[in-house]
N, C-alpha and C positions, 0 to 999 in steps of 0.2 A: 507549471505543475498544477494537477487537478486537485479540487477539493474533495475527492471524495476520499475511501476508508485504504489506505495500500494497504495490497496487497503482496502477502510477503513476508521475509522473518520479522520485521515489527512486530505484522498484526499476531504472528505466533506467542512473538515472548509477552506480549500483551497478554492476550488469551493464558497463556499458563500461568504469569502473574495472579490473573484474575479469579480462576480459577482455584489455588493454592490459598487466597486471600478467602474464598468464601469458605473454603474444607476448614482452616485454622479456625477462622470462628465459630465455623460448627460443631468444631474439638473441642475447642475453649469455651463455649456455650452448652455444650453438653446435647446440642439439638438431636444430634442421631442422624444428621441429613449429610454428615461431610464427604463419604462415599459418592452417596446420591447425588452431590455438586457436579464432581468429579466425571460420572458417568454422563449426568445429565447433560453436562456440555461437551463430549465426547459425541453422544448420538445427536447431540444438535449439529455437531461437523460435518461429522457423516451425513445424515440425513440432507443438510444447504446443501452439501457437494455434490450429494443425489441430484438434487433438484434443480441445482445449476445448470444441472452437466444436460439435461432432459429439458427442461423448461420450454427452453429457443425454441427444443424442436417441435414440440408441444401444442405452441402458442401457435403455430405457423397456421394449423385448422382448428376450425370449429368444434370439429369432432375431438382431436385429445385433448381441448381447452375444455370443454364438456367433462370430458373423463377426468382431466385432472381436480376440479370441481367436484366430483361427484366421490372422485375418493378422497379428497378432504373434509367431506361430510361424514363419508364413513367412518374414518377415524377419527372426528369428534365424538361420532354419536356411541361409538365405545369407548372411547374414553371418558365421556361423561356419561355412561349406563355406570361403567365399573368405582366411578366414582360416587356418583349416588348409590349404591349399592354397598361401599365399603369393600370388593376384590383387593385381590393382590395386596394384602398386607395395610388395609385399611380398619379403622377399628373394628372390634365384632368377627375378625375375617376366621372362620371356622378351623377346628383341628379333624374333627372326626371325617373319615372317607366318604360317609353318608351325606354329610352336609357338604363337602366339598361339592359330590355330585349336584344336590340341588343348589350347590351358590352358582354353577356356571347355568344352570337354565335360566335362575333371577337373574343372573347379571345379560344374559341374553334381551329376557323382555325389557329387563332396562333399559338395555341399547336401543329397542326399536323407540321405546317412549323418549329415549332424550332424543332419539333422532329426528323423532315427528315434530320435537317442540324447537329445535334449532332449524328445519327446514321451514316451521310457521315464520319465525322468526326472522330469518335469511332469505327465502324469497322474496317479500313484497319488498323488502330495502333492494335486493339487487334490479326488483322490476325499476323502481323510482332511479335509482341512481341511472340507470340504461337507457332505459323510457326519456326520461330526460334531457338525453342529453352532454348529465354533465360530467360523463366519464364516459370516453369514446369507443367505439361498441368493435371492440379491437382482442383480442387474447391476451397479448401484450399488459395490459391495461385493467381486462376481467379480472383475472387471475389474482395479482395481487390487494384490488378491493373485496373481491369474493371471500378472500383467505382474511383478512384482517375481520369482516364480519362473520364466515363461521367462529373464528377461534372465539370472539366477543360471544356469539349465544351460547357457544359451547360453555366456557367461565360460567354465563349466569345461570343457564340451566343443570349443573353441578354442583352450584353452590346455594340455585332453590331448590332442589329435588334433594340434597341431602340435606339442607337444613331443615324441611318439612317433613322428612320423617323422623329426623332426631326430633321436631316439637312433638310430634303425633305420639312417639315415644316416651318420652319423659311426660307429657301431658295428657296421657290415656284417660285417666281420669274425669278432665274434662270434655270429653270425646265422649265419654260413657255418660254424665251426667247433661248433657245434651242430647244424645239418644234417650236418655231418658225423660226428655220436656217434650219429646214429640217432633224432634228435627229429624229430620230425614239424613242418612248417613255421611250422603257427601256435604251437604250443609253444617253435620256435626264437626267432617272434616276440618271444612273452610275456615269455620270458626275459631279452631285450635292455629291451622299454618300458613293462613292468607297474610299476615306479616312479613313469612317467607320470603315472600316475592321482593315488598320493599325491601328486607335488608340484602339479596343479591344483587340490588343494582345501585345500591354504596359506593363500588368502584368506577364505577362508569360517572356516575354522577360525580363526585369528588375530583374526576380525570377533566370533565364537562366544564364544571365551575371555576377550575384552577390553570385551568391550560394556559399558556401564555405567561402565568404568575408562579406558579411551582414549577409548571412541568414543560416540555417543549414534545409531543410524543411522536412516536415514529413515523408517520408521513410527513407531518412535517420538517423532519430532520433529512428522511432521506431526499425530498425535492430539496433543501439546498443542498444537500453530496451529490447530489443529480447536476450541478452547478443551476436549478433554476432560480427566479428569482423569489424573495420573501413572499413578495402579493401570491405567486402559485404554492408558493409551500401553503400558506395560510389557507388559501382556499381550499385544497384538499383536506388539510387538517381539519376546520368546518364539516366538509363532507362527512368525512373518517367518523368525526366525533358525534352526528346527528346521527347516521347510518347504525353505527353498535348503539347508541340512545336506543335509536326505536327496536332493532331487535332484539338486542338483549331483554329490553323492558315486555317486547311478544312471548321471546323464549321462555321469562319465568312466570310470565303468569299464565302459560299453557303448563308447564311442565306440573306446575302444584294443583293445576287444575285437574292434570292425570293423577295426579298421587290424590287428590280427594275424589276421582273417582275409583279408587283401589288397581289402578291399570298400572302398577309400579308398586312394589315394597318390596323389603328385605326379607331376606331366606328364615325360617325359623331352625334353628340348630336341630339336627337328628338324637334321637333319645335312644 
């Protein structure tokens, strides 16, 4: 019998166990997220199944290993535009028709800016890991390093890009009383949300320092369900874990670095 994950009504009655478990607490905690459970791991089925089913074929060339890369960036980089921007029922998110129209143009420029600062981000990891080496220059192989490092910039640039505007926000004042010393704008910026950056990569770091002692995370769990041995789970887990280090750490400090220089903010509501 293999060690990896059956496939099968196990892994079903599992999953809806699962499932049911986190809706209850979000009842019982009053979170407002128990639907959202619910759904979320609904489109996460679907979505694997997609992906499964496509993948193989995928990987076979260059060219839809490419494509499939390139539209996993794009779906970050909307996802974290809409996120920095507060869309789709994030706080702030407008009532009036007016402003609806201007939240989708902001939430557009959004997109391109998180997308610039997850591809600064995600590139030169994916050069180093290739370049190198030490992930064999295969589809097979691309794909699921590539996908673990976009999702990592995507995380840190959503969680600098919106927490730098909430400072820029609530801390106007000192934005303005640095304009007013003779700082030059984006300087008054930096001043107010260059901490930004460090607190979005809190999780990475804390995933970084703990691995092995809190946590076991997912390369290295799936090389051993892969049946390989500890030494290769480890190794990759290393990889995995430098790789979103460094992008994630490129992705938030371009992305604050767009939002001080005004190439990203939020819609102002229609009057």
């Amino acid at each position: 019998m293999g060690s990896g994950v059956v496939v099968g009504p196990p892994l079903a009655v599992a999953l809806v166990v699962l499932v049911a478990l986190a809706a209850a607490a979000a009842a019982l905690g009053g979170t407002g997220t128990a639907w959202s459970s619910a759904t979320a791991v609904a489109r996460a089925v679907l979505q694997l199944g997609l992906v499964a089913l496509v993948l193989l074929a995928l990987v076979r060339s260059w060219w839809g290993t490419v494509a499939f890369v390139v539209l996993m960036v794009l779906v970050a980089a909307v996802t974290s535009g809409r996120r920095i921007t507060g869309a789709r029922g994030g706080p702030g998110r407008p009532g009036a028709a007016g402003t609806r129209r201007r939240w989708g143009g902001a939430a557009g420029r959004a997109g391109l800016v998180a997308g610039a600062a997850i591809l600064a981000g995600v590139v030169p990891v994916l050069v180093v890991v290739l370049g190198s080496g030490a992930v064999p220059f295969a589809g097979i192989a691309v794909v699921p390093v590539a996908g673990i490092v976009i999702g990592g910039a995507m995380t840190a640039t959503s969680l600098a890009g919106r927490r730098a505007l909430d400072e820029l926000g609530a801390r106007h004042g000192e934005y303005e009383a640095a304009l007013a010393l003779g700082l030059l704008p984006r300087d008054a910026v930096l001043l107010v949300v260059r901490p930004t950056a460090g607190q979005a990569l809190v999780p990475a770091l804390d995933q970084t320092r703990t691995v092995g002692l809190v946590t076991l995370p997912g390369a290295f769990v799936g090389v051993l369900l892969g049946s390989g041995d500890p030494v290769q789970a480890a190794a990759a887990q290393l990889l995995v874990l430098a790789g979103l280090l460094a992008a994630e750490t490129v992705a938030a400090l371009v992305v604050v670095e767009l939002v001080a220089r005004g190439r990203i903010r939020r819609p102002v509501p229609a009057r």
